[in-house]
C-alpha positions as CSV (number, residue, x, y, z in Angstrom):
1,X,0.0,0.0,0.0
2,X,2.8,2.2,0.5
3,X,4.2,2.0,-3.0
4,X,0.5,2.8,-4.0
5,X,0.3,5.7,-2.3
6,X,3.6,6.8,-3.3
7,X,2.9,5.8,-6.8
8,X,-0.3,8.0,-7.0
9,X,1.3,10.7,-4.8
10,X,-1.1,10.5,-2.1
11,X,-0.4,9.5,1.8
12,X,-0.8,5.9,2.8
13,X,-3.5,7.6,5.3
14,X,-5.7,8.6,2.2
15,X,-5.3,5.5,0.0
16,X,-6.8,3.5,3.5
17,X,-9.8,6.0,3.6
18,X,-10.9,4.5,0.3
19,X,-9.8,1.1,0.3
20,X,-9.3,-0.4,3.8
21,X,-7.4,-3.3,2.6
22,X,-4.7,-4.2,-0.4
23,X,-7.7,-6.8,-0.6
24,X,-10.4,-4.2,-1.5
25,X,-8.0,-2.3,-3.7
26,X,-6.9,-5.0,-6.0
27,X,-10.5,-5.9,-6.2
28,X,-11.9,-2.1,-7.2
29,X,-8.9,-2.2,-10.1
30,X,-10.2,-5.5,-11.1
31,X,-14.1,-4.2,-11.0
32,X,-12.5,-1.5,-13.3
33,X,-10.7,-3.5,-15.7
34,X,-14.4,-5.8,-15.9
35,X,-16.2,-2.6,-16.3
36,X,-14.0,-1.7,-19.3
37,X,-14.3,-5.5,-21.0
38,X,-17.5,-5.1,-20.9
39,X,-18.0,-2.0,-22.4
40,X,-15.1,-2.9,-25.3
41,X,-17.1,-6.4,-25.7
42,X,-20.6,-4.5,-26.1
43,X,-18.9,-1.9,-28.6
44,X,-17.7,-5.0,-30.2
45,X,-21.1,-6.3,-31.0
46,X,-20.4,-10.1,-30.2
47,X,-24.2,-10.6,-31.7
48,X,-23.7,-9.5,-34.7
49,X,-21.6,-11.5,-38.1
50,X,-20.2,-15.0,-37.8
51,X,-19.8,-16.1,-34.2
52,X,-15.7,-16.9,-34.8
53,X,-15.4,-13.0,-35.9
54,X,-17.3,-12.4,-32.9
55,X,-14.8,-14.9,-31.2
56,X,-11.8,-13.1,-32.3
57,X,-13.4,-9.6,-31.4
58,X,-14.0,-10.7,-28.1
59,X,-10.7,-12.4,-27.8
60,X,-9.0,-8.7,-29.2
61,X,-11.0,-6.8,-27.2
62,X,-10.0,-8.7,-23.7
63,X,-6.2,-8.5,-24.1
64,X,-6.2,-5.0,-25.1
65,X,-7.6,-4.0,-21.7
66,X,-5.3,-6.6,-19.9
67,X,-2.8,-5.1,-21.7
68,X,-3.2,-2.1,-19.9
69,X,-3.1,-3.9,-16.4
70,X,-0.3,-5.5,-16.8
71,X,1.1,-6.3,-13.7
72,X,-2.0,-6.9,-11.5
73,X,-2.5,-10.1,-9.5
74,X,-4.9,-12.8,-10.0
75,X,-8.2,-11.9,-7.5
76,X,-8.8,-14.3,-4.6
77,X,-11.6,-16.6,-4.2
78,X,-14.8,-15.6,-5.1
79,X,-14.1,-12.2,-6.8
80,X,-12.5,-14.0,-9.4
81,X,-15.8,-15.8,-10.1
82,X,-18.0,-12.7,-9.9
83,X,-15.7,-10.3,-11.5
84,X,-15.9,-13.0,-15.0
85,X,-19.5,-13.8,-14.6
86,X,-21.0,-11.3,-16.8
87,X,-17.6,-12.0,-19.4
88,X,-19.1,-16.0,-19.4
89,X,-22.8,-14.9,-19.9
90,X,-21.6,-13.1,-23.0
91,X,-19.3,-15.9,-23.9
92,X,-22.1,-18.3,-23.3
93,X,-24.3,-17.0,-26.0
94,X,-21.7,-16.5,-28.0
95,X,-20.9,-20.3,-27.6
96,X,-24.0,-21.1,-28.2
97,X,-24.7,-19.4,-31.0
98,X,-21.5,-20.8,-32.8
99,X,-22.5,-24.1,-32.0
100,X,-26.0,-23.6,-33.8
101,X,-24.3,-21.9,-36.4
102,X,-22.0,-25.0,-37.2
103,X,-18.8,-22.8,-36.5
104,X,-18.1,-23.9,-32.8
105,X,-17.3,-27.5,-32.0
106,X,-20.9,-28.8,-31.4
107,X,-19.6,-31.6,-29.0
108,X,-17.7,-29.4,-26.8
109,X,-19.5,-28.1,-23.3
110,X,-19.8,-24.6,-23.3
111,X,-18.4,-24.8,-19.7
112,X,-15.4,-26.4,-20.9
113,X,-15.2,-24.0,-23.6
114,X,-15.1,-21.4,-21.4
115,X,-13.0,-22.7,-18.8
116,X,-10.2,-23.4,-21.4
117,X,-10.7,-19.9,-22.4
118,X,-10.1,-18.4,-19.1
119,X,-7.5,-20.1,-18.3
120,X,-5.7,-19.9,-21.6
121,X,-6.0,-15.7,-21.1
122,X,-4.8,-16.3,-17.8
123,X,-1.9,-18.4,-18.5
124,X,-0.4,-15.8,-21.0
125,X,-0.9,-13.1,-18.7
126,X,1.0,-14.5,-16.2
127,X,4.0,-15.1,-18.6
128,X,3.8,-11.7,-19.8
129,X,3.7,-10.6,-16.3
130,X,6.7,-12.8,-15.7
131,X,8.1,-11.6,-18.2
132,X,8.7,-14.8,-20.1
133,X,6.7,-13.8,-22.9
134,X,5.9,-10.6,-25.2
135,X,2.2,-9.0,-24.7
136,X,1.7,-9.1,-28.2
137,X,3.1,-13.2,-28.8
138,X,1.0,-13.6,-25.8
139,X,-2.2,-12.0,-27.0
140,X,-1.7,-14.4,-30.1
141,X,-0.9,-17.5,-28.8
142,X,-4.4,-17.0,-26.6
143,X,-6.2,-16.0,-30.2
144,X,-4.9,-19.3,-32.0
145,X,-4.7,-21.2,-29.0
146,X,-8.8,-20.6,-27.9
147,X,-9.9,-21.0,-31.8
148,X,-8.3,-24.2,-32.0
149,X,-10.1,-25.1,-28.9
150,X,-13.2,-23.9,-30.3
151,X,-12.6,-26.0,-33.4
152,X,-12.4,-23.1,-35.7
153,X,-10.2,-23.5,-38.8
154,X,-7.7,-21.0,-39.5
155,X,-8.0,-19.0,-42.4
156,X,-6.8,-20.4,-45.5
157,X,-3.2,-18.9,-46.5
């Protein structure tokens, strides 16, 4: 908390008036950076076209907003599943509607789908953080890694 408030310029005192704990801090940032998916993935009209465009919009549109958090830790416990609940009820019709459509693999749950989507995003976030890995061969390897998943064919060459 103390690099916080040195990093914003403000006392320790006045960063604990608005967020009692590192806790509740990391969670407000986090509420922000889901505020700001959401509003990028309902710019990015993920009803609208072929669901696998949609797919890559959505995919796009996450990793430019985690790219702009890059060095945040994972949230604890249950934040983590609240904070990605309205990103999977997107995702879910999404799925679904890719599935219908013939584009998404038909026999794959849409739970699984978008498990193996979260934790793909994940995983390359925490090699960028770790610096292992670039943000933008990250941000690719989670676009061709989750359409393969998906069962979407890449575009011919």
């Amino acid at each position: 908390m103390d690099d916080i408030a040195a990093a914003a310029g403000l006392s320790r005192q006045t960063v604990y008036a608005h967020f009692p704990s590192r806790d509740a801090l990391v969670t407000a940032v986090f509420q922000r950076l889901t505020d700001e998916v959401l509003a990028g993935l309902d710019a990015a009209r993920l009803d609208e076209g072929p669901a696998s465009a949609a797919l890559r919009r959505l995919l796009d549109v996450s990793w430019q907003t985690f790219d702009r958090y890059p060095a945040l830790p994972a949230p604890a416990g249950s934040a983590d599943v609240d904070l990605h609940q309205p990103v999977i009820d997107r995702l879910t019709r999404l799925i679904l509607r890719g599935q219908r459509a013939g584009e998404f693999d038909r026999y794959a749950a849409p739970g699984w789908l978008i498990a193996a989507t979260i934790a793909l995003g994940h995983a390359a976030w925490a090699e960028v953080v770790a610096g292992r890995m670039p943000a933008a061969e990250a941000a690719a390897a989670v676009r061709a890694s989750v359409l393969r998943v998906y069962g979407v064919e890449p575009p011919a060459a």
